[in-house]
N, C-alpha and C positions, 0 to 999 in steps of 0.2 A: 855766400857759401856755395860752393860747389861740391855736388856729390856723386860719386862713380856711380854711373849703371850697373846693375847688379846684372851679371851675364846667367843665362841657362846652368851650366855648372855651379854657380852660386844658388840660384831659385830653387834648383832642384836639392840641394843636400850637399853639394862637393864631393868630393874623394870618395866618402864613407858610402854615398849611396852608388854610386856609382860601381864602387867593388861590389855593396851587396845584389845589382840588378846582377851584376857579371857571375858573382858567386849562385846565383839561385839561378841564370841561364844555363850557364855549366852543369846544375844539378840536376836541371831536368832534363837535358843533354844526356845526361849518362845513367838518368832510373826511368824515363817514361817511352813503353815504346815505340810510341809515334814518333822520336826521335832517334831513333835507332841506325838510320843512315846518314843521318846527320852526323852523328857519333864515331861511328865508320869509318868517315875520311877525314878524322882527327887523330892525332899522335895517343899513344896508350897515355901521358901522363898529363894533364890538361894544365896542372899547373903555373908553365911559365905563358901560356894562352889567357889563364885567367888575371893576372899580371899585366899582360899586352892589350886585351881589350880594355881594362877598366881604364886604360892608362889613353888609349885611346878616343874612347869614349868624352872620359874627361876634358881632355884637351880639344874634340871636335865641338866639344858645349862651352867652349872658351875658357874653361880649366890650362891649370898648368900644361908647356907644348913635351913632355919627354919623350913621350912615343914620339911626337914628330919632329924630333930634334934627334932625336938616335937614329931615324928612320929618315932621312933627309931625301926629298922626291918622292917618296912613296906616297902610297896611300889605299883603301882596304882592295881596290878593285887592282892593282897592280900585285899586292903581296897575295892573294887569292887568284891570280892570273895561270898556274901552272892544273886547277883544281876544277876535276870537271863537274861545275856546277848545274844541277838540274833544276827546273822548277820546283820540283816535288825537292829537293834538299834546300833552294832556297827557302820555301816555302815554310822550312819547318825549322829552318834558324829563326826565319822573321813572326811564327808561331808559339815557338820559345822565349823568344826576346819580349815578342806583346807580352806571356803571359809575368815572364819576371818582372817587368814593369810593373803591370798593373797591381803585382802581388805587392809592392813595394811602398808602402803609407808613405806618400808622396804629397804634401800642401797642396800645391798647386797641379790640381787634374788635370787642366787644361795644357799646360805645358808640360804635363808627363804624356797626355794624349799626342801630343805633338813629337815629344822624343819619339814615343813609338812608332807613328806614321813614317816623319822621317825614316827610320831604321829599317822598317817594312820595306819602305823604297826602295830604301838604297840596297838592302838582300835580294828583293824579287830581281831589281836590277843586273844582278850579277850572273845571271842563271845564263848556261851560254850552250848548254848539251839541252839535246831535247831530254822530256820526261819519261 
């Protein structure tokens, strides 16, 4: 008997959790104001973003591909390419993103430790204007 490997998307929750880390980064995105510049250079309705990440997110932890099947060659550093990222604004997405993680009663610590690292990463990575 053979059995699939359960991928990161699955260990973690699937879909569900996935929208909730998205829905509670978004919240704190838009009430706390150490994220205020963050916030900034996001559109007034954050909506179809919170849709686009979770969707994202999903599918880069081996979840279903929609984002990456609608978005064909893309990916977060190309779609963020026009958007003058600082350290200080990466830093406070990937400040948001820890904290919704963490907030987020997750099984498995160790690889929710890991989503978040990752995501730190790859935010600090982005940062392309000085601070």
């Amino acid at each position: 008997m053979t059995t699939t490997p359960r991928t990161p998307y699955q260990a973690l929750g699937g879909a569900e959790t996935f929208r909730r880390i998205t829905d509670r980064f978004y919240d704190l995105m838009e009430s706390e104001p150490e994220f205020a510049e963050l916030r900034a250079m996001h559109a007034p309705d954050l909506t179809p973003m919170r849709g686009a990440l979770a969707s994202f997110l999903g599918g880069w932890a081996g979840g279903p591909r929609e984002w990456f099947d609608a978005n064909p060659g893309r990916c977060m550093f190309s779609v963020h390419g026009d958007f003058p990222i600082s350290a200080d604004t990466a830093g406070q997405w990937a400040d948001a993103m820890e904290r919704a993680i963490a907030e987020e009663d997750i099984e498995n610590a160790d690889l929710a430790a890991q989503l978040s690292e990752r995501l730190t990463t790859m935010a600090r990575g982005m940062a392309k204007v000085p601070a």
